[in-house]
N, C-alpha and C positions, 0 to 999 in steps of 0.2 A: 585779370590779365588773360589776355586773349592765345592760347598756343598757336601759332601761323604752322608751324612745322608741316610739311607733306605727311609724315607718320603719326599724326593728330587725329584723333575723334571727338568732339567736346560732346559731352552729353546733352541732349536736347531732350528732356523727359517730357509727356504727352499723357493727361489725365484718361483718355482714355487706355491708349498702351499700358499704363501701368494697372487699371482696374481687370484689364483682358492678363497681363501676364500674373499679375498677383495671384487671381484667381486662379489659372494655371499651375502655376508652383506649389499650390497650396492643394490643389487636388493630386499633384504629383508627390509630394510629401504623403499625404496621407493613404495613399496607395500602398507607399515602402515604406513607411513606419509604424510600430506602434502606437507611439507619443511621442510628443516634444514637450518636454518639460523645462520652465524659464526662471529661474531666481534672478534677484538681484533687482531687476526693473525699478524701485523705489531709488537708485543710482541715475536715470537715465533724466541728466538734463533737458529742457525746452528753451530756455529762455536766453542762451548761449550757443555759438557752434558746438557741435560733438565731435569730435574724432574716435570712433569703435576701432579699437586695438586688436585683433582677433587671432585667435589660433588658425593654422589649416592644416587639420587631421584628415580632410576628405574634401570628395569631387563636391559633395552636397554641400558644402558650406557655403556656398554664391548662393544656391537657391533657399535654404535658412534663411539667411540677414535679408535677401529681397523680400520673403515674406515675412519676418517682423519687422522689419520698416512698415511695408504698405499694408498688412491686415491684422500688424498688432499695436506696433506704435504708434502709427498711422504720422510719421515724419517725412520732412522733405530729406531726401538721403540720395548720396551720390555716391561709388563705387569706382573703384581703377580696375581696369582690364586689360591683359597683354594686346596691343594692338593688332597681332595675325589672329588671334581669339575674336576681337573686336568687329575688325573688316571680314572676319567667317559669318558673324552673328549680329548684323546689326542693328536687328531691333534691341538689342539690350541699350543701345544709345539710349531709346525713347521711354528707358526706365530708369536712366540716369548716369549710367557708365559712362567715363572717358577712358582715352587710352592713354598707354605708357609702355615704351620700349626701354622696359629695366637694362637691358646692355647697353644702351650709349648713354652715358652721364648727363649730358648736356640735353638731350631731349625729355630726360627722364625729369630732370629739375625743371625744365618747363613745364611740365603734367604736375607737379608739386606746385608750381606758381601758380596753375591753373586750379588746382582743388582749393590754394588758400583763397583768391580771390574771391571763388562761389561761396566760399562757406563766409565772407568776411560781405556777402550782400544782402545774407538772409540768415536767422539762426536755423541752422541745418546741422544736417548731418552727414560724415564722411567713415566708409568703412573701408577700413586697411588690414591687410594682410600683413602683418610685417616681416614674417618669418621669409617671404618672397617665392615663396615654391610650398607645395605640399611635404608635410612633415610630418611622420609617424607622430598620433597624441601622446606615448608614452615616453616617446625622444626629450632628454635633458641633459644639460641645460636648453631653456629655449632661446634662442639665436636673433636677434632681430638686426634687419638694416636699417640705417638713418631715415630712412621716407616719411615716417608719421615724425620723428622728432622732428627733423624739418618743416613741416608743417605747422606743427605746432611754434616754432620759433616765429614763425611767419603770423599767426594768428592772434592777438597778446590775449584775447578774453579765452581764447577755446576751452574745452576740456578735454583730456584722455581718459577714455571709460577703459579699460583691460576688458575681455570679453572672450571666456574659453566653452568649446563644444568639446562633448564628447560621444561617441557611439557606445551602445552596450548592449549583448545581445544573454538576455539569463534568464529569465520567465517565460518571455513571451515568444509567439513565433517572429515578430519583426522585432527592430532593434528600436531599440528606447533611445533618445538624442536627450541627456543633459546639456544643457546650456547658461552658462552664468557672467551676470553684467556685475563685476568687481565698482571699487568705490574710486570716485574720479581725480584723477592728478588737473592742478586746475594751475592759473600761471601762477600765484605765491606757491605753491610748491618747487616750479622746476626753475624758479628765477634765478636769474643770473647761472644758472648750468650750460655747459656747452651740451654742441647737439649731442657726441658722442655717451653725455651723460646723463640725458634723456633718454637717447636711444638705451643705454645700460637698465634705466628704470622701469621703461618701458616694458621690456624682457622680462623686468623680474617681477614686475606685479603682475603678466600675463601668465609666468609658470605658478605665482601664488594660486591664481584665481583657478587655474588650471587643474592644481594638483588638493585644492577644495572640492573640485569636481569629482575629483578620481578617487578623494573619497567619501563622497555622500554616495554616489552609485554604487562603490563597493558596499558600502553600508544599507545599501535600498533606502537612504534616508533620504527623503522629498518632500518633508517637512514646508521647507522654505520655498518650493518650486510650485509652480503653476504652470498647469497643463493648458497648453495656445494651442495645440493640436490634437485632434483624436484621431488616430487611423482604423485599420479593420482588425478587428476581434481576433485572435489566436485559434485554431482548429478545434482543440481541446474547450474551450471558453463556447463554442457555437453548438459544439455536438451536447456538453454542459445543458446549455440553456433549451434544447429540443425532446432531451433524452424522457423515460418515462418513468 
């Protein structure tokens, strides 16, 4: 379903656009990070829509999920973006963003019509923010609005994968990003639930998977995790490697 709305952006993604911004993001990543370390991934359906549940502890979180979609997963995935965000930046269109004006209900559910439709053409993927604004990662309970349950009522095959980031800064000179793809809520789970009680589940498998995070990192345990990113070496680690 097509959004008409004048406050509309539909995403028009462009194989080139995304291989130039991929690449982009992922040198900008690796600039400001140490590592990005990724558990979970043996979760991440293909053969179905996806809906990515996700925390947002930070700015960096859009450009994360853009880069494992396009240089780790390598899926077709689509994104919601505030629509003054949107019309500031619009090549994020050409990497898959649509918009959505979270303050008027009415426009906002047409950008929800519009994400089930695309993910209901092609087995894709859709990543949501549910918490709807930036939110401290140690903030609990985690709070979600209706938009992904919606969604998902809309979809009958999809799945909801939970998906929490966290930053941590303790050895290294840049911050280490754990990241973790929880196990997927599929529709024999949330049948017959209303949206509100999706939305509820939604929530609390996002602070599970969340608060698995918060303590493998406490634990420096990365046992399960796989490093998709390497950034630049620690001062101490370089001078290390020269000294005599």
């Amino acid at each position: 379903m097509q959004n008409t709305s004048s406050t509309f952006i539909p995403a028009r993604p462009s194989a080139l656009a995304k291989a130039f911004w991929g690449r982009y993001f992922e040198r900008s990543l690796r600039r400001s990070f140490h590592s990005v370390r990724v558990a979970g991934l043996e979760h991440v359906r293909r053969d179905v829509p996806v809906l990515f549940a996700c925390t947002h502890g930070s700015w960096w979180d859009a450009a994360l999920t853009i880069v494992l979609s396009l240089r780790v997963l390598r899926c077709e995935a689509i994104g919601m973006m505030e629509f003054k965000q949107l019309s500031k930046y619009r090549f994020f269109s050409r990497i898959g963003m649509f918009s959505v004006v979270r303050e008027d209900p009415r426009s906002a559910l047409a950008s929800l019509r519009y994400a089930a439709a695309e993910l209901q053409r092609l087995p894709q993927a859709l990543w949501m923010f549910p918490q709807g604004t930036l939110v401290h990662q140690e903030v609990r309970p985690i709070v979600c609005e209706p938009g992904a349950a919606i969604v998902a009522s809309m979809v009958p095959d999809l799945v909801v994968i939970p998906v929490a980031i966290r930053y941590e800064l303790l050895r290294e000179q840049g911050a280490v990003v754990w990241m973790r793809f929880g196990a997927p809520i599929d529709a024999e789970e949330r049948a017959s639930m209303s949206i509100r009680d999706i939305t509820t589940m939604v929530a609390k498998r996002m602070e599970a998977v969340a608060d698995a995070v918060r303590t493998d990192a406490m634990a420096e345990n990365d046992v399960d995790y796989r490093t998709v990113i390497r950034g630049k070496r620690s001062m101490e680690k370089k001078y290390d490697s020269v000294r005599w």
